[in-house]
N, C-alpha and C positions, 0 to 999 in steps of 0.2 A: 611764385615767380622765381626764375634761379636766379643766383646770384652773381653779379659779375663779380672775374678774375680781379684779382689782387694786381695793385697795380707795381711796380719795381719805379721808385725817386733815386735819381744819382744828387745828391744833395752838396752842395756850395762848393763846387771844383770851378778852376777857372778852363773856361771852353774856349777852343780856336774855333773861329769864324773861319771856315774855310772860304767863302765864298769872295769875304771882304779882305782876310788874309790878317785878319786881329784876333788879338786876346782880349775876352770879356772876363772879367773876375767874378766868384760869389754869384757861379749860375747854378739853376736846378736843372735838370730834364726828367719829365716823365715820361714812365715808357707804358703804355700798355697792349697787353698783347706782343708783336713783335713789329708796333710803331713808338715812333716820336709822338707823343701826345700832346706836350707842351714843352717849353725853352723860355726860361727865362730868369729875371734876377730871385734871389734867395724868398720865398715863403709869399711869392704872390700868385702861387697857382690854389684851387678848390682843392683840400684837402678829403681824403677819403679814409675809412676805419681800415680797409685792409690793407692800408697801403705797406711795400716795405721798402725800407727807407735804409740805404750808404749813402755814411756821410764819408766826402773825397775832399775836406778842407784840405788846401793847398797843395791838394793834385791838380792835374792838368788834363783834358779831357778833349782827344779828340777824334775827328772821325775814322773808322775801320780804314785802314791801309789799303790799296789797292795796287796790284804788279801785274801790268796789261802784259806781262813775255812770259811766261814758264814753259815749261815744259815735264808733267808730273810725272810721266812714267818711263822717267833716269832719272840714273843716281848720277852725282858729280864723281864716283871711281871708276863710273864705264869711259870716262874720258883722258882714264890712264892706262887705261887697258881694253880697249876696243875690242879684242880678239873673244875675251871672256865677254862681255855686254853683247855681245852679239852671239857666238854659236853655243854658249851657256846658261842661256835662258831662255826657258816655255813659255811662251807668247803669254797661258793667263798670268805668271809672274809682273806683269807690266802693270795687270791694272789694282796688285797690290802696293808696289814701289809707287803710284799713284794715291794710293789712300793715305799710306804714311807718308809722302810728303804733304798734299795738299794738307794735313794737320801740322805740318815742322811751319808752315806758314800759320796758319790759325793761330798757335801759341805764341807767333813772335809780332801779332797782330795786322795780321795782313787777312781781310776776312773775305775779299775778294780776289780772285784768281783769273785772268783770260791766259786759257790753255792754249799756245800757238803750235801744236801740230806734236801726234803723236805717234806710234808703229803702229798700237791696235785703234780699235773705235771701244775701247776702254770708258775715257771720259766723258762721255754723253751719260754711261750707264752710272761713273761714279756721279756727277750733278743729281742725278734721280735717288740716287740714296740718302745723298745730301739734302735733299731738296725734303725726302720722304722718313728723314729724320731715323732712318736704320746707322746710321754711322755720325755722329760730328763731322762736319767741317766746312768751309768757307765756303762762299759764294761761287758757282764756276759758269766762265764762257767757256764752251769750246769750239773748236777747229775740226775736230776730227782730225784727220790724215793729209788735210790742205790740195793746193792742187797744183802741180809741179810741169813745169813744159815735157821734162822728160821722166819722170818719175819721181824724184827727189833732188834736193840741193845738197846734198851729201854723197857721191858716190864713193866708199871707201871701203873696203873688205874682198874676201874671195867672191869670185864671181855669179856663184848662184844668190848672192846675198844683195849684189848688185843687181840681179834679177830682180828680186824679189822687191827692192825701192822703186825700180823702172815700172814696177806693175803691167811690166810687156804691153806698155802703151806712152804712146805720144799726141798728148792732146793738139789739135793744130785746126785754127781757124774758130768765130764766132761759135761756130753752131756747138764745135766739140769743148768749149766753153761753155756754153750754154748748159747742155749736157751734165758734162762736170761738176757745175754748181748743183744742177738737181738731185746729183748722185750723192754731194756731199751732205746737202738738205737734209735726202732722204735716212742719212747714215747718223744723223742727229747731231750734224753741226750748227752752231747760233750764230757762228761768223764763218766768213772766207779766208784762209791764210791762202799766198801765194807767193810765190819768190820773182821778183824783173832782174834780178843777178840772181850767180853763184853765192855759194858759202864760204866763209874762212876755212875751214877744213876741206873742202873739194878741193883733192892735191893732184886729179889727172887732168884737168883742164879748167881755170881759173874762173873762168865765164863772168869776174867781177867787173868788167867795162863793158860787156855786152849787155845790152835788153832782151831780156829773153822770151818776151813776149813782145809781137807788135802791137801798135796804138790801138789797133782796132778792136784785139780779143781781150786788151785790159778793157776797155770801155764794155764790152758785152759781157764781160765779170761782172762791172760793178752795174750795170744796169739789171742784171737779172738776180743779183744779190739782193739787190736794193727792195726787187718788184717782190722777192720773197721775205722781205723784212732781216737782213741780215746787211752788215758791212764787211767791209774788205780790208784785209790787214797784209802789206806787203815787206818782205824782205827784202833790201837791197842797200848794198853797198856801193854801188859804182855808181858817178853821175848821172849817166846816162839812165840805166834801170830807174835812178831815183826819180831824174825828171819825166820821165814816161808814165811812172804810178802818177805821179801830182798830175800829170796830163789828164790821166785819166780819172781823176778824182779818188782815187781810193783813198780812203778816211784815214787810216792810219801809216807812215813808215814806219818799218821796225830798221832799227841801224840806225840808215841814214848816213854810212862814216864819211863818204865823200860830196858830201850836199854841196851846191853851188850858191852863191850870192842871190843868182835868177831865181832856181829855181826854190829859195830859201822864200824869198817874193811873193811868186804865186802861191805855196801853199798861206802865207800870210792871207791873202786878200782871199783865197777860196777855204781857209778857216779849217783847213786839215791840220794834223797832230806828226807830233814828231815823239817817238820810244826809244830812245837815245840807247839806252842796255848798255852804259858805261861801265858796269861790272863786267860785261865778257869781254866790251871791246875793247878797254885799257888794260885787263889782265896779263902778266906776264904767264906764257908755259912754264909748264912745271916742268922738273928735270924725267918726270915719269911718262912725258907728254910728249916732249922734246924725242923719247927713243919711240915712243907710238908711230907717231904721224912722220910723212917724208920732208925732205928740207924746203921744198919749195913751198910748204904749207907753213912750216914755222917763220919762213921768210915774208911770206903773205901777211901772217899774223902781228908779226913785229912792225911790219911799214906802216898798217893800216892802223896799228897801235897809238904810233907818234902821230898821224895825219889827223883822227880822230877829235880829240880834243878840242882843235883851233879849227873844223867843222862844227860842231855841236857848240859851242860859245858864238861861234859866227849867228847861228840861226836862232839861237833866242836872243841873241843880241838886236835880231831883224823883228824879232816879234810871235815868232814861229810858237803856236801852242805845244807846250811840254807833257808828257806822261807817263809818269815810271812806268821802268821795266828792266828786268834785269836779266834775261834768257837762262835762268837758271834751271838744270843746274851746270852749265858752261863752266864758269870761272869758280864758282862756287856754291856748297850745300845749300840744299833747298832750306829755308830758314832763315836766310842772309838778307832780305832782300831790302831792311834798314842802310844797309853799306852804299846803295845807289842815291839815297839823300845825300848820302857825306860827300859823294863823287859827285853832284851836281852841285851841291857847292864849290867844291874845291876846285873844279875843273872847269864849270859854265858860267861861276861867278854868280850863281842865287843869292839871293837872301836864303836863310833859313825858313821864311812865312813861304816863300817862292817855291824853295821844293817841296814843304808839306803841302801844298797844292797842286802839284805836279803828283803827288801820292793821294789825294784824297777827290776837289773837285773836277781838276782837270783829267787825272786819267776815266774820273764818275762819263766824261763830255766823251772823252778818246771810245769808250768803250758804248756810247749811249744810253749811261743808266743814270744821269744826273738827275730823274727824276724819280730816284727811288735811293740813290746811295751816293756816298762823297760828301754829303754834307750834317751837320746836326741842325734840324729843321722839321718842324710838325707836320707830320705825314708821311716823313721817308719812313726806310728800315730802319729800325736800332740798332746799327753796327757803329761800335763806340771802343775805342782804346784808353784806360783812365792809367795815367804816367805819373810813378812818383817825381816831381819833379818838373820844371819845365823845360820843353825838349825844343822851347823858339832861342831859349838860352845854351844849351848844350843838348846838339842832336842824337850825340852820343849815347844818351840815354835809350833811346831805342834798341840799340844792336846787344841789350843788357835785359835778359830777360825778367831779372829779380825785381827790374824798375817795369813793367808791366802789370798793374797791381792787379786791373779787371779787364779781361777782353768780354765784349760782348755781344755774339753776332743774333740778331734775329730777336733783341730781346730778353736770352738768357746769357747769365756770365758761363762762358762755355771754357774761360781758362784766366788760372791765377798763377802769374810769375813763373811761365813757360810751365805750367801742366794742363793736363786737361782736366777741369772739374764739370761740374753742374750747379748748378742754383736751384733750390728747392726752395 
């Protein structure tokens, strides 16, 4: 008869209850395989000979990070120099600046990733690697290439490059919707990105108070998203775009910067998700940034900067479900994406318990994987962060990678104190 696998004990660390939003002192968890097996107080689990046992006394143990916005394949210097990120690099370059960042996340314990829209169809294939254990790294949704009224929500560069976002097509009405999703389906997206406004960087025509899709062809997005087992993740900034996605149900806003009281309401009572990405949207340009981009972009940028804030406080004030994200890498390197705790405190008025839940079970809901991640519970994943320290006391700890003592996706410690290791 073979033998079963040797099981991995995190032995008497105190664990957050993500679900509850408390700390339990003096817990175990068993892992076996790449599950939760058991959770609970110090030496009440069935012991076994192979087991192997860290002890994390008065560490702190919580669940794998999750950041529903990146963006892996850029780097945060293409966004000082536009000119080289774009006509300087060979398309498969993209889907390696994807591999090492999806890792700059892994080691700062972020073991989940949803990928919000890329140049190639890169990211499907890096998930499959990941998934198929040729490479380390984090959990990935993706988007694929999303699907844009006119081609993208960025038009910026010389014109044949401007082309090439337009994808010399304009989708228009249900059916070319319809369409669209099954293209993105097919191209091995898990979700729908889409934009109801423009971007902060769209510096030839603003489009952020306009909806840019009508009611009808957001509703036959998420309908046919949905029929295919995926959700919809929408970009918008301006009132309007925003109150059209909640019209139409789509699961997640990304933004969100000018949300309204109303429509703050309805997403409450219809149980949608708000991705705040307080990292790109309070960031100030950089002076490398400021000579990039045209004035009316930096001016766009700065307004939306100050309005932001007392938006996003207003809406979890109402009730609005929360879920990290940080559009990295916009304001800053992939790896950061600890700093969007600090912002959510500081700026929405969290608890500390408030935004590690907005990182772990609530974005687990935003993204619909609550029943496999987000939480420390028998039967999920074992994706686990063990903290020197405790981080309900000073969150700070996070953005410190020396204070990261064991990350552990799937089961194995896959990094110690921002490297990449193994567990044998």
């Amino acid at each position: 008869m073979p033998q079963e696998k040797s099981r991995l004990i995190i032995k008497s660390g105190n664990v957050f209850d993500s679900v509850k939003g408390i700390l339990k002192e003096n817990q175990t968890i068993v892992i076996r395989e790449n599950k939760i097996q058991w959770c609970g107080e110090d030496d009440a689990f069935e012991k076994e000979t192979n087991d192997k046992i860290i002890d994390v006394k008065g560490k702190t143990i919580i669940p794998g990070m999750i950041d529903c916005h990146v963006h892996l394949e850029y780097l945060h210097e293409f966004f000082s120099n536009i000119e080289r990120a774009i006509l300087r690099n060979k398309e498969a370059m993209f889907g390696y600046y994807a591999l090492k960042n999806a890792q700059e996340h892994l080691k700062s314990g972020f073991t989940t990733l949803r990928d919000c829209g890329s140049q190639t169809l890169a990211p499907a294939s890096l998930r499959k690697v990941f998934d198929n254990g040729l490479f380390l790294g984090p959990r990935l949704i993706v988007a694929q290439r999303g699907i844009f009224q006119w081609g993208d929500q960025e038009e910026f560069g010389p014109q044949d490059w401007i082309n090439y976002l337009r994808k010399d097509e304009v989708i228009s009405g249900p059916d070319g919707i319809i369409h669209a999703v099954r293209d993105q389906k097919r191209n091995g997206a898990d979700f729908i990105k889409t934009t109801t406004t423009g971007g902060v960087l769209h510096g030839q025509d603003s489009k952020v108070e306009l909806s840019l899709w009508n009611i009808d062809e957001l509703k036959a997005m998420v309908l046919e998203a949905e029929r295919l087992g995926m959700h919809v993740a929408a970009h918008a900034h301006g009132s309007l775009g925003i109150h059209n996605a909640v019209q139409a149900n789509i699961h997640t806003i990304e933004h969100g910067t000018l949300i309204t009281e109303e429509t703050a309401s309805i997403m409450v009572k219809k149980g949608l998700y708000l991705v705040p990405t307080q990292s790109a949207m309070t960031a100030e340009f950089s002076s490398e940034m400021k000579k990039t981009f045209p004035p009316e972009v930096i001016e766009k940028g700065e307004y939306l900067a100050k309005e932001v804030i007392e938006h996003h406080k207003m809406a979890f004030d109402k009730g609005v479900n929360i879920a990290l994200g940080t559009d990295a890498p916009v304001a800053s390197a992939h790896g950061n994406s600890a700093q969007e705790l600090i912002l959510m405190v500081k700026n929405m008025r969290m608890t500390i318990a408030e935004a590690l839940q907005a990182a772990t079970i609530n974005a687990a809901r935003a993204i619909r994987m609550e029943d496999k991640i987000g939480s420390i519970e028998e039967g999920k994943f074992a994706d686990l962060v063990v903290v020197n320290g405790n981080p309900l006391e000073d969150l700070t700890l996070l953005q410190k990678s020396n204070n990261l003592h064991h990350i552990i996706k799937d089961g194995r410690i896959v990094a110690e104190q921002g490297k990449i290791t193994y567990f044998n």
